[in-house]
C-alpha positions as CSV (number, residue, x, y, z in Angstrom):
1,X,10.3,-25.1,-17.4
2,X,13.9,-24.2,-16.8
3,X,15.8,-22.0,-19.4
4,X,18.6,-24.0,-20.7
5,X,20.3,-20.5,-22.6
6,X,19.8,-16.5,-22.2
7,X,21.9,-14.1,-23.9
8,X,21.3,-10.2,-22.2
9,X,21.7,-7.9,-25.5
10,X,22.1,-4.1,-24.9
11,X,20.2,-2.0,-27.5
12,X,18.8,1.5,-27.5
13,X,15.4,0.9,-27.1
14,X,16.5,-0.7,-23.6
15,X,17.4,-4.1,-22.6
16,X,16.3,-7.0,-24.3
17,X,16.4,-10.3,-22.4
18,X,16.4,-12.9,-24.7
19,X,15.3,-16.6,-23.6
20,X,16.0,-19.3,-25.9
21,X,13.8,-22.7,-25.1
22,X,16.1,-26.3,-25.6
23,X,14.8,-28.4,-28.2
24,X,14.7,-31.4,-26.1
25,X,11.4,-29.9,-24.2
26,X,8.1,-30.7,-24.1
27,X,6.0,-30.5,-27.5
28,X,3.5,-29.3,-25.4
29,X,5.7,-27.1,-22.8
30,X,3.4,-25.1,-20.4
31,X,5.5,-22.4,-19.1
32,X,8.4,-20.2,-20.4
33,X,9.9,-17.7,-17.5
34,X,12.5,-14.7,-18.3
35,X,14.2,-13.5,-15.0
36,X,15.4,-9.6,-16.2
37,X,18.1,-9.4,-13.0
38,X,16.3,-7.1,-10.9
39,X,12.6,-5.3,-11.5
40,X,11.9,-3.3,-14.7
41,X,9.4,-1.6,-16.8
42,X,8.4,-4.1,-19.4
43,X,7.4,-2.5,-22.9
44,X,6.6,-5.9,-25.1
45,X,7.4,-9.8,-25.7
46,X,8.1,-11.3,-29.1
47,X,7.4,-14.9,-29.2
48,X,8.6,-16.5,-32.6
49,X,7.2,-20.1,-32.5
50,X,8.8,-23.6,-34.2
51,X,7.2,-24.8,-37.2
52,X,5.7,-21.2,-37.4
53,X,2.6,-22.2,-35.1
54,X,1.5,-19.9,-32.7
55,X,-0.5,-21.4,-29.7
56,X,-2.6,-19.8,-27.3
57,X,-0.8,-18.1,-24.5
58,X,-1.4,-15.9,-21.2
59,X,2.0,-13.5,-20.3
60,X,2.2,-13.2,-16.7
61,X,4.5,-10.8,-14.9
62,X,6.0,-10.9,-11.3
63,X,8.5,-8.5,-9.5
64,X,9.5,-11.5,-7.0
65,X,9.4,-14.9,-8.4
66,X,6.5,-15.7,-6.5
67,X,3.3,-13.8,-7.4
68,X,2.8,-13.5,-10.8
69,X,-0.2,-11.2,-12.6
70,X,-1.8,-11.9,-15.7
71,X,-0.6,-8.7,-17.7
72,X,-2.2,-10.5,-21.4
73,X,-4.3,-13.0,-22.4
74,X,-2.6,-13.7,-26.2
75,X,-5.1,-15.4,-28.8
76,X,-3.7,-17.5,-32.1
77,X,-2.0,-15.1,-34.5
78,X,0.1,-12.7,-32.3
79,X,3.5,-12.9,-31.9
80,X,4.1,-9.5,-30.3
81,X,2.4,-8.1,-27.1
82,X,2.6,-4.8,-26.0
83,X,2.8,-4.0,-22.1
84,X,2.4,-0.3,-21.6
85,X,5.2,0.2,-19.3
86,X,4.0,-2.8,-16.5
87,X,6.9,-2.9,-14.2
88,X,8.7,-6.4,-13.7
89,X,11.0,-8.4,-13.0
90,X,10.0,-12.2,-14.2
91,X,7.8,-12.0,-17.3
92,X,6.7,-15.6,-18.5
93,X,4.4,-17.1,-21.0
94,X,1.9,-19.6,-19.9
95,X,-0.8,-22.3,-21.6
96,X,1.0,-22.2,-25.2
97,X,0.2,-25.2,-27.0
98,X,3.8,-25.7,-28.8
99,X,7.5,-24.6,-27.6
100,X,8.2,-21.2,-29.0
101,X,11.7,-21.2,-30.2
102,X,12.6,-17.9,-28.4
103,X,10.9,-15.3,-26.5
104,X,12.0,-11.7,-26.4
105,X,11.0,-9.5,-23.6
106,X,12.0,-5.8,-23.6
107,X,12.4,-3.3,-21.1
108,X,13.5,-0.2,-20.4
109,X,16.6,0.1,-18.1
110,X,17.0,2.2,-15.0
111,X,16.5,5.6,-15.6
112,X,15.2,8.8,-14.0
113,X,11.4,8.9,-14.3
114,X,9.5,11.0,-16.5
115,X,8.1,14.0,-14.9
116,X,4.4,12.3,-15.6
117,X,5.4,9.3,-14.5
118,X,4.0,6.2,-16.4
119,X,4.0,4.4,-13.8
120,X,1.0,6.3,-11.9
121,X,-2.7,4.7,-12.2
122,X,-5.3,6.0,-10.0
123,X,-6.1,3.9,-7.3
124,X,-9.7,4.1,-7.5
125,X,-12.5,5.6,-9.5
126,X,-14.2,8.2,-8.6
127,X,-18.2,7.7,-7.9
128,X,-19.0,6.0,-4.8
129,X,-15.4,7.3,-3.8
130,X,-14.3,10.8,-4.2
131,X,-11.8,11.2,-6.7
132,X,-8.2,10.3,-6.2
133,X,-5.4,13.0,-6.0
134,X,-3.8,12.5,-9.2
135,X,-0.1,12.8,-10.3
136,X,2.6,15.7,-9.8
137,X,3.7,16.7,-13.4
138,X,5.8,19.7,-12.5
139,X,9.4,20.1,-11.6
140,X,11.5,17.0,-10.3
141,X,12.8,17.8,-7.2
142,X,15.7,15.2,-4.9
143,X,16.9,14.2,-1.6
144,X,20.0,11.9,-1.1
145,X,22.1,11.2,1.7
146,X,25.1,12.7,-0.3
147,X,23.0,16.4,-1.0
148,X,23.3,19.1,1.3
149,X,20.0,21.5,2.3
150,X,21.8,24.6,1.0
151,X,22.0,22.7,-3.1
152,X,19.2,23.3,-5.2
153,X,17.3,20.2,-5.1
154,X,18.5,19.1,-8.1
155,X,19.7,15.2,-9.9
156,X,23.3,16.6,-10.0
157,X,22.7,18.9,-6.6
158,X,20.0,17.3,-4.4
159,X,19.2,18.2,-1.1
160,X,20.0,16.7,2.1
161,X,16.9,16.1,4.4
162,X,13.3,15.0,3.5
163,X,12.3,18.0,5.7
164,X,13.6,20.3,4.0
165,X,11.9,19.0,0.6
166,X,9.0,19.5,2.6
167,X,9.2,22.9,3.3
168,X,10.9,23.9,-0.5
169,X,8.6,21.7,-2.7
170,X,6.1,23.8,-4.6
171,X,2.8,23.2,-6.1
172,X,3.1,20.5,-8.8
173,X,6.5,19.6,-7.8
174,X,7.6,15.9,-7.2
175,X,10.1,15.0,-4.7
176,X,12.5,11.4,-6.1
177,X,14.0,10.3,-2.4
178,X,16.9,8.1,-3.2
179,X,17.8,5.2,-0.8
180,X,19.2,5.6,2.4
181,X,18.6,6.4,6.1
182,X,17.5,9.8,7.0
183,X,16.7,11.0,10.7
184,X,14.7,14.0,11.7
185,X,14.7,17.2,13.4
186,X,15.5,17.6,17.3
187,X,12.2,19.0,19.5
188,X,9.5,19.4,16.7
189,X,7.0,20.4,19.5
190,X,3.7,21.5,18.2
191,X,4.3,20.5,14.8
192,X,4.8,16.7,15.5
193,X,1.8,16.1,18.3
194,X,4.6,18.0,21.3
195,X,7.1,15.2,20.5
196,X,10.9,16.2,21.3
197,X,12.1,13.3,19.4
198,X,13.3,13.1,16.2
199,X,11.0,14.2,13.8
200,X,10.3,14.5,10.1
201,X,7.4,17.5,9.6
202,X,6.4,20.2,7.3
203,X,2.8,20.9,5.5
204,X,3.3,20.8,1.8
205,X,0.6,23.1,0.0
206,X,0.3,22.2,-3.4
207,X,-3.4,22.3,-5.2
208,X,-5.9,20.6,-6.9
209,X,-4.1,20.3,-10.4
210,X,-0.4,20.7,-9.3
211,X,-0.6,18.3,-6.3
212,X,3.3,18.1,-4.5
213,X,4.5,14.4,-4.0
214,X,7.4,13.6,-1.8
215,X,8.3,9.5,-2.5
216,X,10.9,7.1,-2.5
217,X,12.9,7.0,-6.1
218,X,11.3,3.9,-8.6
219,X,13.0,0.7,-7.1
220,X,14.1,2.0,-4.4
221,X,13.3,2.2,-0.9
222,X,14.3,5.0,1.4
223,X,14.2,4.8,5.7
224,X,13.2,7.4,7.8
225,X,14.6,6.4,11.5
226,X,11.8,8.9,12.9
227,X,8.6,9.9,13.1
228,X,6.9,11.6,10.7
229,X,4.5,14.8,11.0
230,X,1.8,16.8,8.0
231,X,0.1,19.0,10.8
232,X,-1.8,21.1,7.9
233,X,-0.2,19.9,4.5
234,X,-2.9,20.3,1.3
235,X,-3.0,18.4,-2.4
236,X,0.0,16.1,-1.0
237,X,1.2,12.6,-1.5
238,X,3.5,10.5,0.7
239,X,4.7,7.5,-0.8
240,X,6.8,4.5,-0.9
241,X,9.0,4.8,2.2
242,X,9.8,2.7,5.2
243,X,9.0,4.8,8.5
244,X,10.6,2.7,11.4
245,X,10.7,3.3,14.6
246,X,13.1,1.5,16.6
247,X,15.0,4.6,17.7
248,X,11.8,6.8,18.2
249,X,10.7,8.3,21.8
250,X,7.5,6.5,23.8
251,X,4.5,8.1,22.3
252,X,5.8,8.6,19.3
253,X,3.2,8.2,16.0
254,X,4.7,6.7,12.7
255,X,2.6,9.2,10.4
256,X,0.3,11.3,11.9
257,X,-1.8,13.9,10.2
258,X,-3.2,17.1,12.0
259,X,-2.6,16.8,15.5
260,X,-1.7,20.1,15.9
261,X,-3.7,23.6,16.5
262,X,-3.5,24.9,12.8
263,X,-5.4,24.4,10.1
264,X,-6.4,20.7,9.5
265,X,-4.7,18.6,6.4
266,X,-7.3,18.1,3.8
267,X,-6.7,15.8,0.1
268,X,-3.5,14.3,1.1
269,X,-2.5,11.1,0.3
270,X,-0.5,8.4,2.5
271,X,0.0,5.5,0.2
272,X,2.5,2.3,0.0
273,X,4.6,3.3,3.0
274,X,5.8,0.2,5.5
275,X,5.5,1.6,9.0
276,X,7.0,-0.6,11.8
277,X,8.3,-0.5,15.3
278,X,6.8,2.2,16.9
279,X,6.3,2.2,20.7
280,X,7.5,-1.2,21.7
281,X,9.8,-0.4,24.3
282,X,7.8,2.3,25.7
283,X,4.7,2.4,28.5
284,X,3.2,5.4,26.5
285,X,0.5,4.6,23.5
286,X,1.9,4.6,19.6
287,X,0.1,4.7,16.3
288,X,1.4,3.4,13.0
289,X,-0.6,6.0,11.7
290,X,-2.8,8.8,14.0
291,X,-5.9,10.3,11.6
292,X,-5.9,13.4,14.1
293,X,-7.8,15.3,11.6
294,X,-8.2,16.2,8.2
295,X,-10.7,15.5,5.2
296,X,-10.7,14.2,1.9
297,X,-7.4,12.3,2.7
298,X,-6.6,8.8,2.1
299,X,-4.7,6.0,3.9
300,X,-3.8,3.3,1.1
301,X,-1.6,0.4,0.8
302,X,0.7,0.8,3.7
303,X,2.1,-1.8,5.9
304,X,2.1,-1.4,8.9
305,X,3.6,-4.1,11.7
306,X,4.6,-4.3,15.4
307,X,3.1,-1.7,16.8
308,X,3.3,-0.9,20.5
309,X,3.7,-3.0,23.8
310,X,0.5,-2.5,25.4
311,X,-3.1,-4.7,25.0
312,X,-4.9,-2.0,25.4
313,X,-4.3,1.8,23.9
314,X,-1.9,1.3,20.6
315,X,-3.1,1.0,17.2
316,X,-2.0,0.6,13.8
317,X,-4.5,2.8,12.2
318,X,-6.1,5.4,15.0
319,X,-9.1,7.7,13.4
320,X,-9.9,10.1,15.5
321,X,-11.6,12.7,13.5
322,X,-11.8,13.5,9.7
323,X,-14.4,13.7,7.0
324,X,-14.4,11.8,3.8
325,X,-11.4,9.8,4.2
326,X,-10.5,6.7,2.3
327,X,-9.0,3.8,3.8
328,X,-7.9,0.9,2.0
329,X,-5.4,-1.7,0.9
330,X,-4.0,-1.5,3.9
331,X,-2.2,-4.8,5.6
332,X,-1.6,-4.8,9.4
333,X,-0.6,-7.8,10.8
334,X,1.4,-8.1,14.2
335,X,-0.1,-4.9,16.1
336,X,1.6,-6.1,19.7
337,X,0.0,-3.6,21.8
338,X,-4.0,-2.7,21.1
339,X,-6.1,-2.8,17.9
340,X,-5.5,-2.9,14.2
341,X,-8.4,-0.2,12.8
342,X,-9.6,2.4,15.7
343,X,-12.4,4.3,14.7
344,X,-12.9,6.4,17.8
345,X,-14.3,10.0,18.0
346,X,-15.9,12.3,15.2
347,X,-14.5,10.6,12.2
348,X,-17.7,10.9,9.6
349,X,-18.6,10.0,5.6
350,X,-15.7,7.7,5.6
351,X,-14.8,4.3,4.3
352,X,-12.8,1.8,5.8
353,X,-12.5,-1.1,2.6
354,X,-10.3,-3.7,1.6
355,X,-8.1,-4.3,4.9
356,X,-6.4,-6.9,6.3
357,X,-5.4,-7.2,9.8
358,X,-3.9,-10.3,11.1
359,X,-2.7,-10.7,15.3
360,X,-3.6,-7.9,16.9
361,X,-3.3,-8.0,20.6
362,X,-6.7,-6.5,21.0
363,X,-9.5,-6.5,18.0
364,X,-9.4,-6.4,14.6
365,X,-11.6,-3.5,14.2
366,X,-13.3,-1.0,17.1
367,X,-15.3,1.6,15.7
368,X,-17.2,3.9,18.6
369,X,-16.8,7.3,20.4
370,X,-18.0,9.4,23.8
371,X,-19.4,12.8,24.4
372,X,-15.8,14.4,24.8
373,X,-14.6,13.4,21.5
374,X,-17.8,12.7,19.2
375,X,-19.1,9.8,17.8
376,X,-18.5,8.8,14.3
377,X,-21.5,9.0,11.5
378,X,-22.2,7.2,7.9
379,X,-18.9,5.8,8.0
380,X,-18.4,2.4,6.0
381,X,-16.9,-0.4,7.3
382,X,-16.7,-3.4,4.4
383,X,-15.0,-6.0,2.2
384,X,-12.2,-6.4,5.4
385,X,-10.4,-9.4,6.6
386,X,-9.7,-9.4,10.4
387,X,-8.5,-12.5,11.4
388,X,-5.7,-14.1,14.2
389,X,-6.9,-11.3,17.0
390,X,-5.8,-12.7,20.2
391,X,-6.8,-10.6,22.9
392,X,-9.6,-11.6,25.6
393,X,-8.2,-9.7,28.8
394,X,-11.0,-7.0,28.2
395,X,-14.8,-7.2,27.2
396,X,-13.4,-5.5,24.0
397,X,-10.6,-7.8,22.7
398,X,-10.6,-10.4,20.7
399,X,-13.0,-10.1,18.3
400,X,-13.2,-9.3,14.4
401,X,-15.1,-6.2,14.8
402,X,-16.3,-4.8,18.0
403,X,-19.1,-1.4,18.9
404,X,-18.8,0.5,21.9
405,X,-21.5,3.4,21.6
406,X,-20.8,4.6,17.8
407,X,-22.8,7.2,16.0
408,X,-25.8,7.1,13.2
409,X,-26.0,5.5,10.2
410,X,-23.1,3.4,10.2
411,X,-22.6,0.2,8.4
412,X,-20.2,-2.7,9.0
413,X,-20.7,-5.0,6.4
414,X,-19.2,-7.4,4.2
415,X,-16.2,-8.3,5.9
416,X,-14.8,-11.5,7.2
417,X,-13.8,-12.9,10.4
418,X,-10.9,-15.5,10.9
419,X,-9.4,-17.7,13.9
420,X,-10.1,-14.3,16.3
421,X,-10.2,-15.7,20.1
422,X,-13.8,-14.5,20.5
423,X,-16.1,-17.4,19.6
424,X,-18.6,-14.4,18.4
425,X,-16.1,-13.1,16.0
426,X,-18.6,-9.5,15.2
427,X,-20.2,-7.9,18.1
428,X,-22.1,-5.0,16.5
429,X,-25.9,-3.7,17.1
430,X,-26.0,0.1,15.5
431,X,-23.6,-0.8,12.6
432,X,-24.5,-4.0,11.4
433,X,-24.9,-6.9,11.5
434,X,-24.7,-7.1,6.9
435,X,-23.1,-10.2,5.7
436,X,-20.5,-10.6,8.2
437,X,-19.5,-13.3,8.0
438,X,-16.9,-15.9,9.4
439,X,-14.9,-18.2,7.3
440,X,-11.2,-18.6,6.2
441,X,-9.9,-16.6,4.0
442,X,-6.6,-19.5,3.1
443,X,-4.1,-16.7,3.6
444,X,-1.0,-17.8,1.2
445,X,1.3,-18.4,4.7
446,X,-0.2,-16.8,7.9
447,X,3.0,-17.9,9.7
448,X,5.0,-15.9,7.8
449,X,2.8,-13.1,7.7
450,X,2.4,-13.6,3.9
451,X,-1.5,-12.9,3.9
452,X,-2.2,-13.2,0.2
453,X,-5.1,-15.1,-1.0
454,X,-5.5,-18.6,-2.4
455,X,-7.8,-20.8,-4.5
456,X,-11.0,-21.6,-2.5
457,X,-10.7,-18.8,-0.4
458,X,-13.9,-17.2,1.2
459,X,-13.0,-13.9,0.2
460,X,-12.4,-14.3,-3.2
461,X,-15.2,-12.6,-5.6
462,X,-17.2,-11.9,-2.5
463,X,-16.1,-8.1,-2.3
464,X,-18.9,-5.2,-2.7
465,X,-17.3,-2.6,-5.1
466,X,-16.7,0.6,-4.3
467,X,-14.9,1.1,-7.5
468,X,-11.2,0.3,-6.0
469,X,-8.8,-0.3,-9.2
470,X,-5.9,-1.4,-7.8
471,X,-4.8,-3.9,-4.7
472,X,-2.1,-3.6,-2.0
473,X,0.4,-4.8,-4.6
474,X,-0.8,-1.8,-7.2
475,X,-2.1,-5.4,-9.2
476,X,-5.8,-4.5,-11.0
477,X,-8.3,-5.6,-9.2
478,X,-11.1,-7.5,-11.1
479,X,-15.0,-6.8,-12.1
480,X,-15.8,-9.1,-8.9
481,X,-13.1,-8.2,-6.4
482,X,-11.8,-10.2,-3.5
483,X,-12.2,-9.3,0.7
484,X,-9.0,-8.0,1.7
485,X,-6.0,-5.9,0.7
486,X,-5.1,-8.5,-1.8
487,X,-7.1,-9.7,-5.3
488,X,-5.9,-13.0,-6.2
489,X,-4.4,-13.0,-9.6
């Protein structure tokens, strides 16, 4: 139902948004929605009822209006609800038997972030998975267009350039970048792959308990017009930007990691970036992201979109080698040149889970190798939507999932084809065929590229688990979890 009345009351605790239901509603009024103004972190709800009765409810929050999760299931006989920090900006109250007469929700307002952020969950646990990196909880470090390099990195004095919080940050430090558009450094070279374009580059070395993270400030969302470069970076995350690359050179990679003659990355995380627009007006190959090489890394919950020009030799996500390296959550629709996943070289112990890739010009999914490069081994290939693939100009396009002479003891299982133009969606031998199947997944609007799940879709409890905690979104994922980068809520 609508809300008739709300009154926004400043306190200390926060803001309090308080929503006062009409009297002429429904006695048996099914929904109750607060909008806060813009997204928040939601402490609790107070619900105070008519005729003191308190009914059954479920509190559901949303940060867009559109996709709301359940963050409580509320019995008879509460009237407050504590939400631990969930971040929101549309909280409502669903499946109540009476109108309440008001509903409080509060929240915190827009501050800097604790240096342990509450926000953080891991994304997985560890088990079948190696363990996550966790949080930063050292010094807060920041970046805004209005810093200068030569301040101290400070809220008052922030620096200038992402690279050069790159190169400053120390172990345990966390880098806030506050919105804006920030280029990169003329002629990289050897540091970004031999790029002279613009680049953004350094190799962070922080450790196992004071990882460094470099991310975009809470509720906001930072561009880098460039590419983006960790040739040997350890114990880092990468977070929560948009890389684009309309103004990049031909060639150029979104995020690559390694591709360079020094040491190999190892335990860095690249996690909730959108990556677009690399390589499409170009004749040379791109990457949304280039796994050069590097282990115990992961690749999780980026987007990544209009990639390349060609139908053959782009890629949204290219593995070329690395060892135990997670990749999931990851949502890559519109690859216009070449594949969505390329698994090609000695890229080993791995696990490629919970994707969704949607119009690729090639494949969904290629996974394979030759004598120069390697050939990858026990890498996992599951619980993936590849779906929309168009490309048949090649005996390699247009399928879901497609071999060409892979390693041992592979497995491609569990995922789901879609609409691909290859009536035999999976063409696999060595690694697989397990329970590949093909069936629709009722994306929430394919046209619009909006490739959550609905009711009654084929992916939805069908998952194996490999102990993933959290979707695309950062929404929990449940005891039986769904195909794709998405759970349904």
């Amino acid at each position: 139902m609508s809300i008739a009345n709300r009154t926004l009351l400043l306190a200390l605790a926060g803001i309090l948004m308080l929503a006062l239901v009409p009297r002429d509603a429904s006695a048996r009024t099914r929904k109750v929605e607060v909008d806060l103004g813009k997204p928040r972190v939601v402490k609790s709800v107070k619900v105070r009822w008519r005729h003191g009765h308190n009914g059954r409810y479920r509190v559901q929050t949303s940060l867009n209006g559109r996709r709301f999760k359940t963050a409580a299931r509320v019995r008879t006989g509460r009237r407050h609800v504590s939400l631990r920090g969930r971040r929101a900006r549309y909280v409502r109250l669903v499946g109540h038997g009476r109108r309440p007469r008001h509903v409080i929700v509060q929240a915190a307002a827009a501050t800097a972030p604790s240096a342990d952020p509450s926000g953080w969950s891991a994304p997985w646990r560890a088990g079948v998975l190696p363990a996550p990196l966790g949080p930063s909880r050292g010094t807060q470090r920041f970046v805004a267009p209005s810093g200068s390099d030569a301040n101290p990195g400070t809220a008052a004095l922030p620096w200038r350039s992402i690279s050069k919080a790159l190169k400053a940050a120390l172990p345990g430090d966390r880098v806030l970048v506050r919105a804006g558009t920030y280029s990169g450094l003329a002629g990289a070279g050897a540091d970004c792959g031999g790029s002279v374009g613009a680049c953004v580059y350094g190799s962070p070395r922080g450790t196992a308990t004071a990882p460094i993270t470099v991310e975009a400030y809470p509720g906001e969302r930072p561009v880098i017009a460039a590419m983006v470069s960790f040739p040997s970076a350890q114990w880092f995350r990468f977070s929560g930007f948009i890389v684009d690359g309309a103004q990049a050179p031909e060639g150029a990679e979104g995020v690559s990691l390694g591709n360079t003659s020094g040491a190999a990355p190892s335990h860095v995380e690249i996690s909730y970036n959108e990556i677009r627009n690399f390589g499409r007006g170009g004749n040379h190959y791109s990457q949304g992201i280039l796994h050069f090489s590097g282990s115990d890394d992961a690749l999780i919950g980026n987007r990544i979109h209009h990639i390349g020009r060609q139908r053959f030799y782009d890629h949204g996500l290219y593995l070329k080698a690395g060892r135990r390296v997670v990749v999931a959550n990851n949502v890559i629709p519109d690859i216009t040149g070449g594949y969505g996943v390329q698994i090609w070289g000695d890229f080993d112990d791995s696990w490629v889970i919970n994707n969704t890739v949607y119009g690729a010009a090639a494949s969904g999914f290629i996974v394979g190798g030759n004598n120069d490069r390697g050939r990858p081994d026990r890498t996992v290939t599951a619980n993936n939507i590849f779906a929309g693939q168009t490309g048949t100009a090649d005996s390699q396009q247009g399928y879901a999932a497609r071999e060409y002479q892979p390693g041992s003891g592979n497995s491609t299982r569990h995922n789901l084809g879609w609409a691909n133009a290859r009536s035999t969606a999976f063409y696999l031998a060595l690694a697989g065929p397990s329970d590949n199947k093909t069936a629709d997944p009722r994306f929430a609007d394919a046209g619009r590229r909006d490739l959550h799940l609905r009711s009654g879709s084929a992916a939805v409890n069908t998952a194996e688990s490999f102990g993933l905690l959290l979707d695309a979104d950062r929404h929990s994922r449940g005891s039986a979890p769904d195909k794709g980068a998405f759970e349904l809520g």
